[in-house]
N, C-alpha and C positions, 0 to 999 in steps of 0.2 A: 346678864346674858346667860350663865350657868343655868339660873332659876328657871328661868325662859325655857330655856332646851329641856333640863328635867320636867316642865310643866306638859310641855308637847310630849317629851317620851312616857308621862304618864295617860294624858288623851289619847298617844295611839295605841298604847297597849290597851286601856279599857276599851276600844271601841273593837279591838282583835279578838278580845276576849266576849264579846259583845256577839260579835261576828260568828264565833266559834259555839256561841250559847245555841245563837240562833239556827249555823245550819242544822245544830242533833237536836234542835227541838221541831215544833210548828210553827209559825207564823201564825199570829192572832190577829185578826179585823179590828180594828178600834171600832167597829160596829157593826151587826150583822148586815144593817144596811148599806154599808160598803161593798158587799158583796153582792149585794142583790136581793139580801132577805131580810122582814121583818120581824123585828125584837118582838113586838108586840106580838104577832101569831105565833112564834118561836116559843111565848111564854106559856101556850096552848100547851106543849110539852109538859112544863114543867107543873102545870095545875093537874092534869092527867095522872102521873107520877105517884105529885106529891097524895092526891087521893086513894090511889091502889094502897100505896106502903098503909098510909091510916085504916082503910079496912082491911089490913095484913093479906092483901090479894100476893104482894111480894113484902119481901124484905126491905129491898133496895133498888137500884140502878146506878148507871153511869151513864149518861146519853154525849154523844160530840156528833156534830154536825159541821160538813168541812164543805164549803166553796170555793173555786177558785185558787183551789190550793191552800186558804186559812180558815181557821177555825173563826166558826161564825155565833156556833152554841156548844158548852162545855159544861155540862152540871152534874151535881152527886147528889143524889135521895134519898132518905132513909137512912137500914143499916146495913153494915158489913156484915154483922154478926147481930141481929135481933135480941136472942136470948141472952146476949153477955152484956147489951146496951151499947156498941162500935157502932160507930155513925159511919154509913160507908162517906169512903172519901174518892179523889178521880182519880189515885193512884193503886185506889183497891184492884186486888190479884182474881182473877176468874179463875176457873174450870172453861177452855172454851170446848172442851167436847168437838165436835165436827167440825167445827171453825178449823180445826188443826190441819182437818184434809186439804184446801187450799193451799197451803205451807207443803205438802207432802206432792202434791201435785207439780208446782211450782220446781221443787227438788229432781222431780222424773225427767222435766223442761229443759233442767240446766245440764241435767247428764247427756242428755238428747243432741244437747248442741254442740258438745263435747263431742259427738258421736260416741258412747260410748252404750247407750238407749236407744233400739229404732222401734216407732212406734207401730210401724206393720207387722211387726214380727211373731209369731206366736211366742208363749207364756212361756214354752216349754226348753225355748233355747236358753232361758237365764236359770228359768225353774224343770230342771227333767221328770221331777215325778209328777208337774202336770201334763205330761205326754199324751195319757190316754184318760183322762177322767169322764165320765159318763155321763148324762141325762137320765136323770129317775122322774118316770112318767107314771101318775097316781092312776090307776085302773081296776075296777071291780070286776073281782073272780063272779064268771058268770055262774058257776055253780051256789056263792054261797052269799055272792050279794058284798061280801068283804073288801074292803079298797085293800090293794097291794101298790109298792112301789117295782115298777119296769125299767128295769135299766137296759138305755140305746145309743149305741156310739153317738157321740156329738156330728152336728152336722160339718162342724170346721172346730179347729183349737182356737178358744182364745186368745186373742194378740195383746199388746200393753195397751194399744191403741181402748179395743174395748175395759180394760181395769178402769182407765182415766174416765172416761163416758157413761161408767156403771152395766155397758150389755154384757159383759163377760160371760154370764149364766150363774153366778155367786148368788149369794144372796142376804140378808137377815135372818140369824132366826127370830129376833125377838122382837119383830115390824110385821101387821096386818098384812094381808090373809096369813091365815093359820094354811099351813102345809106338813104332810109327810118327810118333807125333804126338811123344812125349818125344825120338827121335831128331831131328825140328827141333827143338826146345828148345836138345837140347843142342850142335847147329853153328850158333845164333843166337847163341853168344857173350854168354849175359844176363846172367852172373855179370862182369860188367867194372867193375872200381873206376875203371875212367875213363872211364866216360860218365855223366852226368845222369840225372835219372831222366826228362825230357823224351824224352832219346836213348833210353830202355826203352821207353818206350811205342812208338816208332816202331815197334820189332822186332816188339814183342807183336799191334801192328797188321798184321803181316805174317805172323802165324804162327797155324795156324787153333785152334780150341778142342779137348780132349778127348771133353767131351763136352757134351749139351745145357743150358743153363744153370737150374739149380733141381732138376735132378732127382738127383745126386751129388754123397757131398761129397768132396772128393778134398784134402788137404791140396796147399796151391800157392804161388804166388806173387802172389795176389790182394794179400797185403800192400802188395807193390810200388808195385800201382796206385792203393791207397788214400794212399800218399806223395805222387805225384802229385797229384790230385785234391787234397788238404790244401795244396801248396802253389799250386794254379790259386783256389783261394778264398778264401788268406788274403794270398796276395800274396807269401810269402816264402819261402826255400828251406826246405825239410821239417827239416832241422837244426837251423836256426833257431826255427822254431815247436817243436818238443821242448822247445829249450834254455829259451827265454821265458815259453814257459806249462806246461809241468808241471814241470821241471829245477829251475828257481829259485823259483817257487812250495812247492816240497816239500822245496828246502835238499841236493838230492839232488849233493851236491858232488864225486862221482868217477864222475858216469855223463855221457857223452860219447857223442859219434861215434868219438872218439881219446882217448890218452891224454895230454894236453897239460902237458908242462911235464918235466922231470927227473926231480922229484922224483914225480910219480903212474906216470911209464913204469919206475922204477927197482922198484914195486911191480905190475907186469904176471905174474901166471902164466903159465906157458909146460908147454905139454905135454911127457911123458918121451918117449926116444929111444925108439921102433920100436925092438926087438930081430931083427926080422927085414927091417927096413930098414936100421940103422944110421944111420935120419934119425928128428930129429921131422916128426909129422904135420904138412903146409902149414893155416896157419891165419892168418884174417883180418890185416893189417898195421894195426896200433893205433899205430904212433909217431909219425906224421903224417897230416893232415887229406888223407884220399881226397876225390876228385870226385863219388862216389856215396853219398849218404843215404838207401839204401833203407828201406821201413816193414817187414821181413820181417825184418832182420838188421840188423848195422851196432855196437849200441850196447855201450859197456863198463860197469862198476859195482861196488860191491862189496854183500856180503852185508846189512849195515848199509842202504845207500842201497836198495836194494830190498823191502829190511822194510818200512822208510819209506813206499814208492809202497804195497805191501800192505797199511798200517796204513788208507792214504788210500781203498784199496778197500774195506777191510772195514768202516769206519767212515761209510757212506756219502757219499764223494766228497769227505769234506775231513780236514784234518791241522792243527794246530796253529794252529787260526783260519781256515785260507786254504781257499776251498772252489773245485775244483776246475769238478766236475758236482754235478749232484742225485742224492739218494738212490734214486730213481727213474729217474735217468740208469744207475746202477751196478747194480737192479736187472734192468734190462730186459737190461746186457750178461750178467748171469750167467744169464741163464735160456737154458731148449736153445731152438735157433731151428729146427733142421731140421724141416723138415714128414713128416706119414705117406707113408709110402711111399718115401724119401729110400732112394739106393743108395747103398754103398761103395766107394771106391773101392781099398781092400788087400782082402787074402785075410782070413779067419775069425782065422785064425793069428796076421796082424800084428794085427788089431785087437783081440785079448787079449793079449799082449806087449806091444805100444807103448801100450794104453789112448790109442787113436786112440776116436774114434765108432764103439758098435755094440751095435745092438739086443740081443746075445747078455748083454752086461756092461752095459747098461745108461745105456752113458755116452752123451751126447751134445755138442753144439757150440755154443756163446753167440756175441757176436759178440767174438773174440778168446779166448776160454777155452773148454778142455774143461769141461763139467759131467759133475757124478753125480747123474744124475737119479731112478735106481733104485738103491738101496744095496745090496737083497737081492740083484742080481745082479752085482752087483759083484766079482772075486777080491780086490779090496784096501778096506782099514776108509776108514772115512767118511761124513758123515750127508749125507742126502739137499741138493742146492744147493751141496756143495763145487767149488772148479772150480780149474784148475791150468793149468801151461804148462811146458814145457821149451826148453833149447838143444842143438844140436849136440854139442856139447863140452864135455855132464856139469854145466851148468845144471839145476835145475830148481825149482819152487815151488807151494806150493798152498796155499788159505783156504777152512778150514773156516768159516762163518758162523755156523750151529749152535753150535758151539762156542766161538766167538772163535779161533779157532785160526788158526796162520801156521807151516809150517815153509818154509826155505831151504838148498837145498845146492848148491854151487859148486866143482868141480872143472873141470879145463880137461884131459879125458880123453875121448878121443868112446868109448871102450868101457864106459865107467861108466854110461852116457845111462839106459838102460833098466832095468837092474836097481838104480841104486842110487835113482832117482825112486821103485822099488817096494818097495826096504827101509825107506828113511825112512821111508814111513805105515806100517809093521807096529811100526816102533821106534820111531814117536813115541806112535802110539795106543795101545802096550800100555804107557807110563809113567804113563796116565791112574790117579790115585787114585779117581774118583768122577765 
């Protein structure tokens, strides 16, 4: 009888343990067809992939494909690291670049609800020296034929509302059209891993706007400011807050500012040599804690840990018991926010290439995520309320709600950025059984 009862207290402990595996992990399909999708076209994927790495078009990837809440496709290609021979694996560490803004975004949400964040409110109540920032309007001196920059009071102050949405009037400097204005951007030195993001806001407070705020939306560095502002509210540096309230709440144990420790840097992807360099591309420094936690960029992770935060979006704002926001918190960020009459700030061109914002395809802007608000105009599959994001450097992901759907792809190649975002939805959507 003793044996008995040890036998039982050892079955229910592994199944506890079991239990506890499964909620911090995902939930895997014993077949993609379980879910709805087929292995066979899913394997389209992975012949696509496996061809690029062989003509070194990339290095590597991660690709995970989630239905239904399980993972249906989960594979690693290539290499981590090309030149040292690291075979990437699915626990390899990205650079996710802009991926990170989603996370930063999210963060503005949970203040919000707190009340502690209103999103009508102008910039200038959390931040005072954007009080008065200007509009510099390019104009040729009619005596000399010479473009000059005009500076004119804004027609309203920026709110948070517009940071989140991108109309602010901020902008790039180092994103198409070339301007007068991005040429201060880019000798204000704003990309600096050693200043605070306190020391950013000085710059930004010195450097005038593109354009008027609400009326364009211009992908920018509005992120930035929304770091700032997160940590004037919550008391603590913007890294911090990531790490405390969505990081460790969602179990998301290899997404960082850095890559801390041996053993997670010795799993860091690293872009292939330039053939026409004979260098790799310069890219963010993950092996030690930088000085700057910006909300635009910054964060590492892997394909796994991002699911994760996706499962948390698409499931309205919580994961495994822990609720983040409300479902009406995650609602309100997916839906388009741009108002009628909203101008662009690319050409026609990039805005159906890059699937930026535009009335032509139909997409528009949440606060942190593209939506596809019109599907019928759309060049790429997807049901109306999907919304997406990418990084720099061949990140990128997107949740279909419609569907349950989540695809993720992770390469650390800035040439992949564009086209391989718009292979993945034609190869995920066409594995659809039903």
């Amino acid at each position: 009888m003793k044996t008995f009862k040890r036998l039982m207290l050892v079955v229910l402990f592994s199944i506890l343990v079991a239990s506890i595996a499964g909620a911090q992990g995902i939930p895997q399909a014993s077949t993609p067809e379980e879910v709805g999708l087929s292995k066979e076209r899913l394997e389209r994927i992975s012949a696509w992939l496996k061809t690029d790495v062989d003509k070194k078009v990339i290095p590597g990837a991660v690709v995970m494909v989630l239905h239904k809440g399980k993972i249906a496709y989960y594979e690693a290609f290539g290499y981590q690291d090309r030149e040292k021979n690291i075979p990437m694996a699915r626990n390899s560490i990205f650079r996710l670049y802009s991926m990170t803004k989603p996370l930063a975004s999210l963060a503005i949400m949970m203040l919000a609800e707190e009340g502690k964040i209103q999103l009508p409110v102008p910039v200038s109540r959390y931040l005072p020296e954007f009080k008065d920032l200007k509009v510099a309007i390019e104009k040729k001196d009619p005596a000399t034929g010479k473009a000059e920059l005009v500076l004119e009071t804004a027609n309203r102050e920026m709110t948070v509302h517009d940071l989140l949405r991108h109309t602010s009037g901020i902008t790039y400097g180092i994103f198409p059209p070339k301007s007068m204005v991005k040429d201060l951007y880019n000798k204000a030195n704003l990309f600096d891993w050693n200043q605070t993001n306190a020391e950013l806001m000085v710059k930004f407070s010195q450097l005038p706007l593109q354009y008027h705020p609400g009326t364009t939306w211009d992908y920018s560095m509005s992120t930035d400011v929304l770091a700032r502002i997160a940590e004037i509210v919550s008391g603590v540096d913007f890294d911090t807050f990531i790490a405390d309230r969505i990081v460790k709440p969602l179990k998301l144990t290899d997404t960082a500012y850095w890559a801390e420790g041996a053993e997670r840097q010795a799993r860091i992807a690293e872009p292939q040599i330039d053939p026409a360099t004979g260098k790799r591309p310069m890219v963010q420094p993950v092996t030690a804690k930088l000085k700057w936690t910006p909300g635009s960029m910054g964060l590492v992770s892997t394909a796994h840990d991002y699911a994760r935060f996706c499962l948390m979006l698409l499931y309205g704002g919580t994961r495994d018991g822990v609720r983040l926001v409300s479902p009406k918190t995650i609602e309100h960020m997916t839906s388009n926010h741009l108002p009628p009459g909203c101008k662009y700030a690319r050409s026609i061109q990039d805005q159906i290439l890059t699937q930026m914002p535009s009335m032509e395809t139909g997409q528009g802007f949440g606060l942190g995520f593209a939506i596809n608000c019109e599907p019928e105009r759309s060049p790429l599959p997807g049901s109306k309320g999907l919304y997406n994001w990418k990084g720099a450097f061949g990140t990128s992901f997107f949740v279909d709600p419609k569907e349950e759907l989540i695809a993720i792809i992770m390469t650390q190649e800035r040439a992949s950025l564009m086209t391989y975002e718009q292979r993945l939805r034609h190869f995920v959507y066409q594995a659809f059984l039903y």
